[in-house]
C-alpha positions in Angstrom: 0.0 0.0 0.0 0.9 3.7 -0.9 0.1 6.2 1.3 0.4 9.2 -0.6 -0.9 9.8 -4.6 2.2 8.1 -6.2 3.8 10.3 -9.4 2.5 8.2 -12.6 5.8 8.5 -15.1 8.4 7.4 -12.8 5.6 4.4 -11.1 5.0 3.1 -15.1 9.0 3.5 -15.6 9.6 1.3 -12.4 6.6 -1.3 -12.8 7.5 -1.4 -16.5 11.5 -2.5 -15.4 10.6 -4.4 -12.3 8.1 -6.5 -14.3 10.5 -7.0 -17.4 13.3 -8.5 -14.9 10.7 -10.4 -13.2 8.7 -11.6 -15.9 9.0 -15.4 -15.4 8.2 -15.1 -11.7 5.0 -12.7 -12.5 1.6 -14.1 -13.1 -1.0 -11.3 -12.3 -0.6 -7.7 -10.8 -3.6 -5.9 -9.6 -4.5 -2.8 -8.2 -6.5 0.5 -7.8 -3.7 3.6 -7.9 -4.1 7.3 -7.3 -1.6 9.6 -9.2 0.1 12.9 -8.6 -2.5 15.5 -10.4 -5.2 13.1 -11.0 -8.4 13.7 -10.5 -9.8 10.0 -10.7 -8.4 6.7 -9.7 -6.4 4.3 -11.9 -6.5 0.8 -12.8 -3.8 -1.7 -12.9 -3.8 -5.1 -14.6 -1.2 -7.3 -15.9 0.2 -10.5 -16.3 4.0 -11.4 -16.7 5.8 -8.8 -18.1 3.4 -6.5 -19.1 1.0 -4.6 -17.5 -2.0 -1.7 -18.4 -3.1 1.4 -16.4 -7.1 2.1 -17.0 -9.3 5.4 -15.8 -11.2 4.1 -13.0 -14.7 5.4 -12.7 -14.4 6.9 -9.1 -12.4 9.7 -7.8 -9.7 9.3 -6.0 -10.6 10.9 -2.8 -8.6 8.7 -0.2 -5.2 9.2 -2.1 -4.0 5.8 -1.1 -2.7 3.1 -3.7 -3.0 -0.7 -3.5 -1.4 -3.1 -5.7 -1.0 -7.4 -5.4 2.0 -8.8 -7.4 1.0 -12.5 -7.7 4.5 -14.9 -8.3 7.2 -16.1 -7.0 9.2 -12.6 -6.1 11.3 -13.3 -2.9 12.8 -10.4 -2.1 11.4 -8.0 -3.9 11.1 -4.0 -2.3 8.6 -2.2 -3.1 
């Protein structure tokens, strides 16, 4: 979870690298993200190395970010 609205360029630059390196160990990611300037919130869906960011219907009023990487990640900091 992300406590504060998260800036969207440099989140897709680092979801975009984390999920290329981790592509074999990825099988779904899943969340509901609030960025930086946005009025509404975001949706996130992908599956191994790729991923897609969708306008969510709501606002984001609660500025908090969740997101579920399903696989077999170890160590990975988020």
């Amino acid at each position: 979870m992300f406590d504060e609205p998260l800036d969207k360029e440099q989140f897709s630059e680092w979801l975009s690298y984390t999920l290329d390196i981790y592509k074999n160990q990825t099988y779904r990611v899943k969340g509901i993200l609030c960025f930086v300037n946005e009025p509404f919130e975001y949706i996130l869906q992908g599956v191994g190395g790729s991923f897609e960011l969708a306008d969510g219907d709501e606002l984001a009023l609660g500025k908090v970010s969740q997101m579920v990487i399903i696989g077999q990640l170890g160590n990975l900091k988020i």
